[in-house]
C-alpha positions in Angstrom: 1.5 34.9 -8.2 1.5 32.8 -11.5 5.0 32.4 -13.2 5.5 31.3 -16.6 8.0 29.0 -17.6 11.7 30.1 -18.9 14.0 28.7 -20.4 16.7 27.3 -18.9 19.0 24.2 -19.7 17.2 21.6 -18.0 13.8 22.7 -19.1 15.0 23.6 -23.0 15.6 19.5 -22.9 12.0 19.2 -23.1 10.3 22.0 -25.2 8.4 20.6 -28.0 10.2 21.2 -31.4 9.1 24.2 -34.0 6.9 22.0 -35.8 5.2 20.3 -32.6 3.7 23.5 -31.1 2.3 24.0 -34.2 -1.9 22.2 -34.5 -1.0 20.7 -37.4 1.8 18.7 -35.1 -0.1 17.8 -32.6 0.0 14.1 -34.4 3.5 13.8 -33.1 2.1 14.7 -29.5 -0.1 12.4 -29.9 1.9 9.3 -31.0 4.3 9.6 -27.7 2.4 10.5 -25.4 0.9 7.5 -26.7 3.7 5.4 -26.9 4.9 5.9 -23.3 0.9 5.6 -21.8 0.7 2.2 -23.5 4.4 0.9 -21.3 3.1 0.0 -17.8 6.6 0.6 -17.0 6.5 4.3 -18.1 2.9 5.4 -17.8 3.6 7.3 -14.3 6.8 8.6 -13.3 7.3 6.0 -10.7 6.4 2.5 -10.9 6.0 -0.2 -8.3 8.4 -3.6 -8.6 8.0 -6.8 -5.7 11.4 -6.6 -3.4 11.3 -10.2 -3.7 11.8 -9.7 -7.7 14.9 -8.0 -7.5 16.8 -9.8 -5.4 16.2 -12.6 -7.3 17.0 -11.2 -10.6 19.6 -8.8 -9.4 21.3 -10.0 -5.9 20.1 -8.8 -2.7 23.1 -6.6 -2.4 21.8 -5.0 -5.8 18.8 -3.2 -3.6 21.9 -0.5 -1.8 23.1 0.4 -5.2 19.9 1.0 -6.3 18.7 3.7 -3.5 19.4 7.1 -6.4 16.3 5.4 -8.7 14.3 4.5 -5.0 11.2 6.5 -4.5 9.2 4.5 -2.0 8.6 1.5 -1.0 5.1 -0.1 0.4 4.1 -2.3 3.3 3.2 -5.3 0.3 6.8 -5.9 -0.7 6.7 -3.3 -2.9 9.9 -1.0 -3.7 8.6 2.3 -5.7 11.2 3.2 -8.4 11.7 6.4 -11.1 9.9 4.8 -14.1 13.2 4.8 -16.0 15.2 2.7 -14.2 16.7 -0.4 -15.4 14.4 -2.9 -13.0 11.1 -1.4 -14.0 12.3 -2.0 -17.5 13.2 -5.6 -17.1 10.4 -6.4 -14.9 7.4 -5.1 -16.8 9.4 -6.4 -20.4 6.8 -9.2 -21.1 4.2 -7.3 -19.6 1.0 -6.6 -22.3 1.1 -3.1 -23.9 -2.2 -0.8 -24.2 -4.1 1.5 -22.4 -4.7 1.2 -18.8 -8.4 2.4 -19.9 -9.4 2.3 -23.2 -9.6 6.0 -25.2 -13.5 7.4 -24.5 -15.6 7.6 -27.5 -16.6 11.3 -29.1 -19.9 11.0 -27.7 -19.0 10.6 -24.2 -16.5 14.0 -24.6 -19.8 15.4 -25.5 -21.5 14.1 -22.7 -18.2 15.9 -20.5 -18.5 18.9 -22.3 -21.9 19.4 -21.6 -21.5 19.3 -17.6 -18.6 21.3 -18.1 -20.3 24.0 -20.1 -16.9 24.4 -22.8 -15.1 22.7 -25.0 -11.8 21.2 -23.8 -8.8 21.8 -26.3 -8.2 20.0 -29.7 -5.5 18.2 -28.4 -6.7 17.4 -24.9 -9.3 15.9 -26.5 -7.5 13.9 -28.9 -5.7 12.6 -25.8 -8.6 11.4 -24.3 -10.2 9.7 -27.9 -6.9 8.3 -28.7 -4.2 7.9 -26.0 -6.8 7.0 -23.6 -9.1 8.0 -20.8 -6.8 9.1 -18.5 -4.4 6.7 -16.1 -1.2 7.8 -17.4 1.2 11.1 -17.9 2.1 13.5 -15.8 2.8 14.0 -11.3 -0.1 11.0 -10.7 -1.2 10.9 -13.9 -4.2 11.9 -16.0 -7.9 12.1 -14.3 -10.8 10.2 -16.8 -13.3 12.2 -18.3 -16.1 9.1 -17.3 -16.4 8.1 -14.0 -16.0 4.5 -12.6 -12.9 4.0 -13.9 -10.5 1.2 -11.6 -6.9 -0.1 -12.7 -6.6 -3.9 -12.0 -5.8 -4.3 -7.8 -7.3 -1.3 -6.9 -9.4 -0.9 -4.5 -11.4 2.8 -5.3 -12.2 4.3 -8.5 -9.6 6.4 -10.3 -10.2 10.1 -10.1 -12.2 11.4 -12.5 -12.3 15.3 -14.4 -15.9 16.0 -14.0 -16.9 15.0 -10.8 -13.7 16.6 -9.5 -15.1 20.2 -11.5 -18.2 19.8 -9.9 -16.3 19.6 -6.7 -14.1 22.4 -7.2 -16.7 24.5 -8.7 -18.6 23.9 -5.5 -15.8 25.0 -3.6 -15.3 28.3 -5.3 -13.1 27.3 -8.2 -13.5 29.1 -11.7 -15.9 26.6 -13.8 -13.6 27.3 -16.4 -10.5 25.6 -15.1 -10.6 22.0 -15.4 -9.0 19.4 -13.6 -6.2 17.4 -15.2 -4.6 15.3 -12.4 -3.3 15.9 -8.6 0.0 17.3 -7.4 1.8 16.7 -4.0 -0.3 17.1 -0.9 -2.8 19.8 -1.7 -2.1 20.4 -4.8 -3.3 20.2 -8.1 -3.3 20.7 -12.3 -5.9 22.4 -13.9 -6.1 23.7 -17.6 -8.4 27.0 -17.7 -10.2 26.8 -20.8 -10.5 30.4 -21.4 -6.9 31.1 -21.4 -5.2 32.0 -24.4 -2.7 29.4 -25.1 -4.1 26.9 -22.8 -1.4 27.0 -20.1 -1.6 24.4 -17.3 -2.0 25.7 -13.4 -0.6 24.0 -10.6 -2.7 25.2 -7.6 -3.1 24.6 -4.0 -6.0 23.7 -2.6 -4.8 25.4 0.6 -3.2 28.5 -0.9 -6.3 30.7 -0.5 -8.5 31.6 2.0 -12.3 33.1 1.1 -13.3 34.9 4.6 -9.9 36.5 4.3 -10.9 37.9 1.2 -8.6 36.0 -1.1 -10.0 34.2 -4.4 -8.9 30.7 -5.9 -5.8 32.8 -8.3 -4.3 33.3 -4.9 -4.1 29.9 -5.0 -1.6 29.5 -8.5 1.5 28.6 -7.5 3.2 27.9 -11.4 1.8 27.8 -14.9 3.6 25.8 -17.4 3.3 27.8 -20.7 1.0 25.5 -22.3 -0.6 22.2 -22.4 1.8 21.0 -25.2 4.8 22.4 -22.8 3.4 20.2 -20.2 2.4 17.1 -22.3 5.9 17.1 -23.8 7.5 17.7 -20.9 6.3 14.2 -20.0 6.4 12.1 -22.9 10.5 13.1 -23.7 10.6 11.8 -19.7 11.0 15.0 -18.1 9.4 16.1 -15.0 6.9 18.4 -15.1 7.8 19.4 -11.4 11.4 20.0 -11.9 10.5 22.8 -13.8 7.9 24.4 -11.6 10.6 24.3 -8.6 13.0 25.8 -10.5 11.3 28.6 -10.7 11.6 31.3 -7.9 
């Protein structure tokens, strides 16, 4: 069953202000959501920083201290930190700021909306036109609404929206949610267009089981109240998943 998000004192941190829920805010959600997509250091919720790096700038001893902002760390020398730690900071400082791909022109949401079959929402598509096409915000970060999309080193594509609605569509999703970006494991964000309010669904791909007579809602496991929740969420440098698991 779908909850809704209440508040509470670690989620009333992060709701957007009176006059940013509001369409005629929505420049405010743009500009940082914007401002934070255009930091490599603070595009994602994590970020990755060479070992080597940090023991040179900070002391070897400096990598123990360090373990409460330690996510991860990768076979390449990598160490996976929480995007606002104080090494990502210093190590992507002189790093070039902009879009990790460049916003998508209106003619090529048109092309999305046409394969989709609906208009996505005023301010998702402002995202899209003017933050960028995906490659940022929040869990792994936005899908692209064109295909083909890589981020420098990579090795496949990034994920795109529409080919992953065809997908899910194919699999028995509604056509009307779309697909925003992927969650833990099996699970994922979509934004049903036809829902008053446009809240954001986290679902799981493994929640539901057809020959048992279930459909995909059996699948929801949280809705945050609204895109803007969610966007905000993010761009203040909350976590959109520390509200979903403190829910019950």
């Amino acid at each position: 069953m779908t909850s809704l998000v209440r508040g509470n004192s670690e989620s009333s941190r992060h709701e957007p202000p009176a006059e940013a829920s509001a369409a005629e805010g929505d420049d405010t959600l743009i500009d940082m959501p914007r401002t934070r997509a255009w930091d490599p250091a603070r595009r994602f919720d994590t970020a990755p920083v060479p070992r080597s790096w940090i023991e040179e700038h900070f002391g070897p001893e400096h990598l123990e201290r360090m373990r409460s902002q330690t996510v991860g760390s990768g076979g390449n020398g990598m160490i996976v930190l929480k995007s606002q730690a104080e090494e990502v900071a210093a190590y992507f400082a002189d790093a070039p700021r902009g879009p990790l791909f460049p916003p998508v022109t209106p003619p090529e949401v048109e092309t999305a909306e046409a394969i989709i079959g609906r208009p996505p929402p005023a301010l998702l598509r402002r995202i899209y036109t003017e933050v960028g096409d995906g490659g940022f915000g929040p869990d792994s970060g936005l899908a692209s609404l064109t295909d083909g999309r890589r981020a420098p080193g990579d090795l496949i594509d990034w994920p795109c929206s529409i080919t992953r609605h065809e997908r899910d569509c194919a699999a028995g999703l509604p056509g009307s949610w779309l697909y925003l970006a992927s969650g833990s494991c099996t699970m994922q964000w979509h934004l049903p267009l036809l829902a008053a309010g446009n809240p954001v669904l986290l679902h799981d791909t493994d929640g539901w089981v057809p020959s048992w007579g279930e459909g995909p809602h059996d699948g929801l496991r949280y809705a945050a109240a609204s895109l803007r929740q969610w966007l905000w969420t993010w761009a203040t440098g909350g976590d959109v998943w520390t509200e979903a698991l403190s829910l019950p």
